[in-house]
Every structure is written in C-alpha cells, then in structure tokens.
N, C-alpha and C positions, 0 to 999 in steps of 0.2 A: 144115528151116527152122522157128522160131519161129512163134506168131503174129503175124501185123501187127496195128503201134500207130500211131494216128494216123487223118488221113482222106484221102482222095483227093480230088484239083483240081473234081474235078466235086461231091464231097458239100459241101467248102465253097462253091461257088457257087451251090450253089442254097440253102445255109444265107443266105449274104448279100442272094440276090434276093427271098426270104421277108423278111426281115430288113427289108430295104429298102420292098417292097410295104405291113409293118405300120404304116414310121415315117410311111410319104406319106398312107396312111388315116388314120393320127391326129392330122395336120396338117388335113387336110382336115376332119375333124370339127370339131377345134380353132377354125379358122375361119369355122366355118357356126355354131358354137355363138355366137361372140363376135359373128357377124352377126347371129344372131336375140338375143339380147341388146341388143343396140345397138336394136332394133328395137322390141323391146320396151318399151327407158328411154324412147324417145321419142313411143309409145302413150300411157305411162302420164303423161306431162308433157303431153302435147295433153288428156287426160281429164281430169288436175287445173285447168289451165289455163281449159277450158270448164266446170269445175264453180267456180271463183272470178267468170266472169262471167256464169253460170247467179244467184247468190249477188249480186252487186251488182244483177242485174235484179231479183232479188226485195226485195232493200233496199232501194233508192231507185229510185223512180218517175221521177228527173229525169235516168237515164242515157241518156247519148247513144248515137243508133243506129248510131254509126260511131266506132272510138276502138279507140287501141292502146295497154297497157302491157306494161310486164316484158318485151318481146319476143312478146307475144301480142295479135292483132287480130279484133277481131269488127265484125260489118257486121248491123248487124236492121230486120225492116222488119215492118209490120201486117198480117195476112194472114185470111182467114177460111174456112170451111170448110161448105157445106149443112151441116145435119141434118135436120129432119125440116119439111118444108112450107116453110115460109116463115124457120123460124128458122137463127140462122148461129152457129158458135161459133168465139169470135174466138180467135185465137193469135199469140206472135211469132214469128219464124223468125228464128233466131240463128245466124249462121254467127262460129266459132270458129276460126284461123289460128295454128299455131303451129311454125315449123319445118319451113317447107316442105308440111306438114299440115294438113288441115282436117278437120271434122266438122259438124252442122247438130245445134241443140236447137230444140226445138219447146217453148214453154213459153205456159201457158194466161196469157187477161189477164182 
C-alpha cells in the first residue's frame, strides 16, 4: 500500500475547533478595544469640555454659577479652605457634567 494522502476526521476537527477558539478571541478583543475607545473619546470630551469652562471662569468674572452649553453643564459654588491661623484661601469648586460624566476643578479666586 501507498502512503496516505490527506487528513483524518479527527485531525480536521480539531484543526477547526482551534480555528474557531482564535476567531472568538479576536472578536473579543476586537470588542473590548472598541469599548475602551468609546471610553476613552468620551474622557477626553468631559476633559476638554471642563477646560472651556475652566477658561470662561477665568475670562469673565460675571459667569454664572449654574449654566449649561453645547451639551455640557456645570454647577459652582465659593468655598474656602484653613491655612495657617486665622487665614482661609478662597477657591471655586466647579463641577463639570458632560455625558453622563462628571469631574470637579478646583480653581483659586
């Protein structure tokens, strides 16, 4: 007899359950990548977001402490902090809202 050509039932099944095991891991990454991305766009839009009204506080003195644009809301209020004896140093506490998101700036007056 010849030698045998080809493969046996068993060698291509487990060629295809390999096969199979690679494609479902690389869906799964595929989709943990695209989730931490998504996650990501929406950090860096809450961070630009609070640095636009970081930026109007610092411009104008006459912003309101409660006010939403673009789809982004902030809420501030006067707050002060001991330091040494008797003195206090004053700061605002800005809370920033944007997409479900929030973040808090601390910004000196």
């Amino acid at each position: 007899m010849g030698a045998r050509r080809g493969f046996t039932l068993m060698e291509v099944l487990v060629a295809v359950a390999i096969a199979g095991l690679v494609i479902a891991a690389g869906f799964r990454l595929i989709t943990m990548s695209m989730r931490s991305l998504a996650e990501l766009r929406a950090e860096r839009e809450l961070v630009a977001a609070a640095q636009r009204v970081w930026l109007e506080f610092r411009a104008k003195e006459d912003t309101p402490d409660k006010g939403e644009r673009e789809g982004t809301a902030w809420e501030s209020e006067l707050d002060s902090v001991p330091v040494v004896g008797d003195m206090e140093l004053p700061f605002r506490r800005v809370r920033v809202t944007r997409g479900g998101r929030s973040m808090v700036l601390y910004l000196p007056q």
